[in-house]
C-alpha positions as CSV (number, residue, x, y, z in Angstrom):
1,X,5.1,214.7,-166.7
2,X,7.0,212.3,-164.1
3,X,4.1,210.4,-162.3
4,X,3.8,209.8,-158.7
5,X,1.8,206.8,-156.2
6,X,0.1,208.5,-153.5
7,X,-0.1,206.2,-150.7
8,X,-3.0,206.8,-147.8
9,X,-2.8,205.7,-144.7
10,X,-5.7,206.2,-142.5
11,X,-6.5,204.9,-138.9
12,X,-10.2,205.6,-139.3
13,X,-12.1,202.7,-140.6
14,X,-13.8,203.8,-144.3
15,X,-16.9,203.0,-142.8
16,X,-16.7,205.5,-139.8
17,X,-15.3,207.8,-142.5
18,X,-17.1,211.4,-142.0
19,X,-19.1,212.1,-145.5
20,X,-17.3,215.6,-145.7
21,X,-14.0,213.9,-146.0
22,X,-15.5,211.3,-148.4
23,X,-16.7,214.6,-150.2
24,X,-13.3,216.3,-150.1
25,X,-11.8,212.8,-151.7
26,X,-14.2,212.9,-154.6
27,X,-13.4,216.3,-155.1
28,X,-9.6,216.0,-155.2
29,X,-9.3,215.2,-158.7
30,X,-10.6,218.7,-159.7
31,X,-8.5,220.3,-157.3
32,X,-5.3,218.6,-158.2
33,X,-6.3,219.8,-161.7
34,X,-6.7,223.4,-160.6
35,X,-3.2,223.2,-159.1
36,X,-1.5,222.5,-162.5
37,X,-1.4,218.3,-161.5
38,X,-3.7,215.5,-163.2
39,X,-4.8,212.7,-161.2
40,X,-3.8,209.2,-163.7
41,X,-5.5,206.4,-161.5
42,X,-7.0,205.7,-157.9
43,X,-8.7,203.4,-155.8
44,X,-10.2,202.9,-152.0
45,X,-8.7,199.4,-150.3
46,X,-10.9,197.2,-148.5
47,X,-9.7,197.2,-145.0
48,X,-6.1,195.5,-144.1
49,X,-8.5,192.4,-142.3
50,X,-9.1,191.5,-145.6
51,X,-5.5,190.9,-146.4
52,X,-3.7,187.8,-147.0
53,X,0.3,188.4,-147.2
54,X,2.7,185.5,-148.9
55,X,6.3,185.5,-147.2
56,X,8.8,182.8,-148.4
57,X,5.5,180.8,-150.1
58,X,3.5,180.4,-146.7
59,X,0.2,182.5,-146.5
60,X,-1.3,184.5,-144.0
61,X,-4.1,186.3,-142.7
62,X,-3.8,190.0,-142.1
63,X,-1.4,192.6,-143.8
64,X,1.8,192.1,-144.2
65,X,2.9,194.9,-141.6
66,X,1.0,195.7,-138.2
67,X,0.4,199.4,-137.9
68,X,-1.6,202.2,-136.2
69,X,-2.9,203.3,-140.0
70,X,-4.0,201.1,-142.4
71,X,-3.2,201.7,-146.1
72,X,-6.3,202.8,-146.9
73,X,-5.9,203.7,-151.3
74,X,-3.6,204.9,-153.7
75,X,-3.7,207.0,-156.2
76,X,-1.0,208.0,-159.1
77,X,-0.6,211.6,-160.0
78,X,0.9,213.6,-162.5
79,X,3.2,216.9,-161.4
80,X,6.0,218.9,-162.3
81,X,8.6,217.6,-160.0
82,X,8.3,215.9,-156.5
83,X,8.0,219.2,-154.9
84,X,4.8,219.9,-156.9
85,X,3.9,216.3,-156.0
86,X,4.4,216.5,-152.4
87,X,2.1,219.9,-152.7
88,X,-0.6,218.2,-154.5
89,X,-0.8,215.0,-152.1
90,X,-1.2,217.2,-149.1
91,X,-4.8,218.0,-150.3
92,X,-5.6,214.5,-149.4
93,X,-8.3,214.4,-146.8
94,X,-7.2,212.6,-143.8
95,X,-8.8,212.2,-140.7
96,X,-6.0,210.6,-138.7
97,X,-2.6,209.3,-140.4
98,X,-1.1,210.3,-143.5
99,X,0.2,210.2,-147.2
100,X,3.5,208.9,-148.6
101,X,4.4,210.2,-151.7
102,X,6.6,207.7,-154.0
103,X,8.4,208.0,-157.5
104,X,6.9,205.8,-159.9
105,X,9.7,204.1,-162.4
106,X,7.9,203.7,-165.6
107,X,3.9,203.4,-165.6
108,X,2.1,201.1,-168.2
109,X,-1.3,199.9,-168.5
110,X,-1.3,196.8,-169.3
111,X,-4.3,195.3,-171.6
């Protein structure tokens, strides 16, 4: 099946996170399951003040883009098509911001 990066972006610190919607994120795997999908991969960001971004060799602190929502975590799914995709990624919990929903081009793991 083609695979798919789920990208979240969240304006509400992790932290400040509610526990039902950090209950509804561990849960999603099963339910992506239940809706014919398999979740490959996924992980939570530490927040963008962590960041460091490298433009033309110079480094700086922060992310490379200012925005309302941070990118929170990504996770790659398995679906049918993009529409089945764009259905599955919508039962992301988020309390305010968003998912984008991106084509991989050829997923390996590399040992």
């Amino acid at each position: 099946m083609p695979q798919y990066a789920v990208l979240i972006w969240e304006a509400v610190p992790a932290e400040e996170l509610p526990q039902e919607v950090i209950e509804a994120h561990m849960a999603l795997d099963g339910k992506i399951a239940e809706a014919g999908g398999r979740s490959v991969a996924g992980m939570a960001l530490q927040p963008a003040s962590t960041a460091t971004a490298i433009r033309g060799g110079e480094l700086t602190d922060g992310p490379f883009i200012e925005t309302k929502e941070d990118l929170a975590g990504v996770f790659v799914i398995e679906a049918r098509d993009l529409d089945h995709a764009l259905a599955l990624a919508k039962m992301t919990p988020i309390v305010e911001g968003g998912v984008e929903v991106r084509p991989l081009v050829g997923f390996q793991v590399v040992a």
